[in-house]
TITI-802084 format. One record per residue (C-alpha): residue number from 1; chain; residue in three letters; x, y, z. Coordinates in pm, 1 decimal, always signed. Each point is the difference from the previous one (the first is absolute). Layout:
<pts>
[NUM 'A' 'ALA' [X Y Z]]
...
</pts>
This chain:
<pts>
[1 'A' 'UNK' [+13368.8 +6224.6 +8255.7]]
[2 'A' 'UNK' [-37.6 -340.7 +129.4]]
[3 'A' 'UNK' [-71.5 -151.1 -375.0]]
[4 'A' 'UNK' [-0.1 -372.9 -76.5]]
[5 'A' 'UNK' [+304.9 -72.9 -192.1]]
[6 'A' 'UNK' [-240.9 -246.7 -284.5]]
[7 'A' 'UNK' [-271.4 +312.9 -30.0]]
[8 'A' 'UNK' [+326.7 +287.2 -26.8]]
[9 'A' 'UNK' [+152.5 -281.9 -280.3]]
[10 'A' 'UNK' [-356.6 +26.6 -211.4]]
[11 'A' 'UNK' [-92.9 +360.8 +32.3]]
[12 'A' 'UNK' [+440.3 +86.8 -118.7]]
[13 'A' 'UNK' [-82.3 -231.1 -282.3]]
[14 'A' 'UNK' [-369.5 +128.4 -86.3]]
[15 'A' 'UNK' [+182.5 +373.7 +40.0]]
[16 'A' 'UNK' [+294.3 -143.7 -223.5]]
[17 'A' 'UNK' [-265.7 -129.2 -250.8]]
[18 'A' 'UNK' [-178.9 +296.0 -20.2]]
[19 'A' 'UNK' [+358.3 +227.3 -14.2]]
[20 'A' 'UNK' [-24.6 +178.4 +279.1]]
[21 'A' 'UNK' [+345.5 -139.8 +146.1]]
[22 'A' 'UNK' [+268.5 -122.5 -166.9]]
[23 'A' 'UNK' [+171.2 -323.3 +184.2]]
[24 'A' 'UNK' [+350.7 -181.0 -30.7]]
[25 'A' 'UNK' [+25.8 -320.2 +176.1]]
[26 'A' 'UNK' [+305.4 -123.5 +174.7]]
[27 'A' 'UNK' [+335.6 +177.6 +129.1]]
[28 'A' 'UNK' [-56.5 +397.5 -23.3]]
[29 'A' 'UNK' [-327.8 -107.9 -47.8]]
[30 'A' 'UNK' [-332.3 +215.8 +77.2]]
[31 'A' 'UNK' [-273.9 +199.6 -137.1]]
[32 'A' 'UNK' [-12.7 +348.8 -130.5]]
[33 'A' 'UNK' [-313.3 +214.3 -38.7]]
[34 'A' 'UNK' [-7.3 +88.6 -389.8]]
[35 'A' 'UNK' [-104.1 +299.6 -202.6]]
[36 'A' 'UNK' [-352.6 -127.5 -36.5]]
[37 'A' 'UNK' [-6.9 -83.4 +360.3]]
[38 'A' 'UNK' [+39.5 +363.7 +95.9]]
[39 'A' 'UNK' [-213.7 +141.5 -225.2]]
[40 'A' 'UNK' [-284.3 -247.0 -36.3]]
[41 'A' 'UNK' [-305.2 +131.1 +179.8]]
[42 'A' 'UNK' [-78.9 -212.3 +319.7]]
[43 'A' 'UNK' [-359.5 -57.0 -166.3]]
[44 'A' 'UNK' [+147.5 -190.4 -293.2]]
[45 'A' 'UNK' [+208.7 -202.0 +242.0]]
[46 'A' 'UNK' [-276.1 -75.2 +197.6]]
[47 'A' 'UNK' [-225.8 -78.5 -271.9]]
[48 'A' 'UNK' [+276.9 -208.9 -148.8]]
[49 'A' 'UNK' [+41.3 -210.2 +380.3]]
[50 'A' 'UNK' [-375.9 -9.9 +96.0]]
[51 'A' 'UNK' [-119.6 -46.1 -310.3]]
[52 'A' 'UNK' [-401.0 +192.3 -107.9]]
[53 'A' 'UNK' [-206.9 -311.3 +62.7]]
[54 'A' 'UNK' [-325.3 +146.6 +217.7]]
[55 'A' 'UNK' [+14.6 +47.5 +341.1]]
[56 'A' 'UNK' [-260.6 -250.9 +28.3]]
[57 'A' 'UNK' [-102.6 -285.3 -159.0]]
[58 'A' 'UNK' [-318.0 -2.8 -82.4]]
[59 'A' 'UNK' [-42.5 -256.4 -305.5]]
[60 'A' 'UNK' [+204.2 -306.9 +17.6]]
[61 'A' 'UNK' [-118.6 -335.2 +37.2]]
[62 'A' 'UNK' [-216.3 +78.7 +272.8]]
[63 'A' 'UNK' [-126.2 +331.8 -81.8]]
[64 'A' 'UNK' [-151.0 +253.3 +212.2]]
[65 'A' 'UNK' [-367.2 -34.3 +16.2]]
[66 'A' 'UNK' [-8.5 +420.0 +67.2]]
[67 'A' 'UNK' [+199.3 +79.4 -305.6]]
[68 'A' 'UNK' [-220.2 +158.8 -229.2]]
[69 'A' 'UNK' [-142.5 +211.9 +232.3]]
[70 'A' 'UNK' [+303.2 +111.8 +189.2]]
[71 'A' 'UNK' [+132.7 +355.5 +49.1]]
[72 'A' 'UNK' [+336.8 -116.6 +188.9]]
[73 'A' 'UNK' [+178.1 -147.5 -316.1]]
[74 'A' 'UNK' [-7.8 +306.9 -140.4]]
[75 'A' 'UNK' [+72.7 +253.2 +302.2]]
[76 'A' 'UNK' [+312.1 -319.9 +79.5]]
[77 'A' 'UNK' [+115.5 +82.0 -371.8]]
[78 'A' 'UNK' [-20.7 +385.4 +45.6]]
[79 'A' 'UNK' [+200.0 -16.3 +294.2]]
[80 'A' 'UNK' [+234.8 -231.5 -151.0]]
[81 'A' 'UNK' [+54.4 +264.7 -310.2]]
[82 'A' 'UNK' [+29.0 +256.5 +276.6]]
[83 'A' 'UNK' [+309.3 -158.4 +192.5]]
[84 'A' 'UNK' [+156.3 -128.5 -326.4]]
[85 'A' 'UNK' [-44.4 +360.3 -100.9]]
[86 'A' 'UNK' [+153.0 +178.2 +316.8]]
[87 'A' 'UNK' [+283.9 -207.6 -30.7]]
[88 'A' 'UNK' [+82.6 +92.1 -365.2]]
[89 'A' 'UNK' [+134.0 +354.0 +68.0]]
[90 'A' 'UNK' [+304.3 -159.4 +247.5]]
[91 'A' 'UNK' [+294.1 -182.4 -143.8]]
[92 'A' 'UNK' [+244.0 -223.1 +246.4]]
[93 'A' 'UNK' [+242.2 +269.1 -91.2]]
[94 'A' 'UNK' [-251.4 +241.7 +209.8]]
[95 'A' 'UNK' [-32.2 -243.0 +300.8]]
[96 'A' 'UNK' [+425.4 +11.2 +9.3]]
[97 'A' 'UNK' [+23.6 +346.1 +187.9]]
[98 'A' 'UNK' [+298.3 +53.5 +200.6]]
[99 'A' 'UNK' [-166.5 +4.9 +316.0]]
[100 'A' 'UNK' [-45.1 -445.0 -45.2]]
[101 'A' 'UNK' [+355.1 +14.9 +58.6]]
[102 'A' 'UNK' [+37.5 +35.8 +329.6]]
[103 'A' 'UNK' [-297.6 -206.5 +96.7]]
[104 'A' 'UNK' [+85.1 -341.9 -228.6]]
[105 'A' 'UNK' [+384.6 +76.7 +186.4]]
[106 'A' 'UNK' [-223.5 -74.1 +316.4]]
[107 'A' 'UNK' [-165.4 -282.8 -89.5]]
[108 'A' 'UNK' [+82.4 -309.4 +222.9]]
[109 'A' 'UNK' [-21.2 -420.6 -53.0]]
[110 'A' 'UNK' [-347.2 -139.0 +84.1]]
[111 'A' 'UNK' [+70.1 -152.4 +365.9]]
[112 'A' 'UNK' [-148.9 -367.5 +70.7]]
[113 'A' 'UNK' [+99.3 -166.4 -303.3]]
</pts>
C-alpha cells in the first residue's frame, strides 16, 4: 500500500488504543483484529481517528470576520453528520468479504524505494 513505516507504527498503536487490534510484540509477534474491531461500526472508528472538531475553523485566535452571518458552517456540519452517519451502518467485519482475498494476494512492493 506503499505506507510509511513511522505513520503504519501510530495509526497500529492509535487502533491498539482504541481496541480495535490486539498486538504482541516480538517473536510470533503481530496484530489480530479483535471482537470489537469486527463489529464496531466504521463511523465510531472514524469518529474515534478524526476526531468531531468542525470542518472549519471559524473562531480561533484569528476569527472569521464572516462568522455570524455564514450559512457554510452549518451546511459543512450537516454534511459532516451525513458521512459520519453513512458510515455507521458498515462494520470492518462488512468490508472483509471474500472477494479482498484474491486482490490483497495480488498486491505487489511499491517500486522506487
Amino acid at each position: 500500500l506503499d505506507l510509511s513505516y513511522a505513520h503504519t507504527t501510530k495509526v497500529v498503536a492509535r487502533l491498539g488504543e482504541l481496541g480495535v487490534v490486539a498486538t504482541r510484540r516480538g517473536r510470533g509477534g503481530g496484530l489480530t483484529v479483535t471482537e470489537l474491531g469486527r463489529t464496531a461500526s466504521l463511523g465510531w472508528l472514524t469518529r474515534a481517528l478524526e476526531g468531531e472538531e468542525e470542518v472549519v475553523e471559524c473562531e480561533g485566535a484569528k476569527p472569521c470576520p464572516l462568522r455570524h452571518g455564514c450559512t457554510l458552517r452549518s451546511k459543512l456540519r450537516t454534511a459532516q453528520d451525513a458521512f459520519y452517519a453513512a458510515l455507521d451502518d458498515v462494520t470492518i467485519a462488512d468490508l472483509a468479504t471474500p472477494d479482498a482475498g484474491p486482490v490483497l494476494l495480488t498486491l505487489e512492493p511499491p517500486t522506487g524505494r
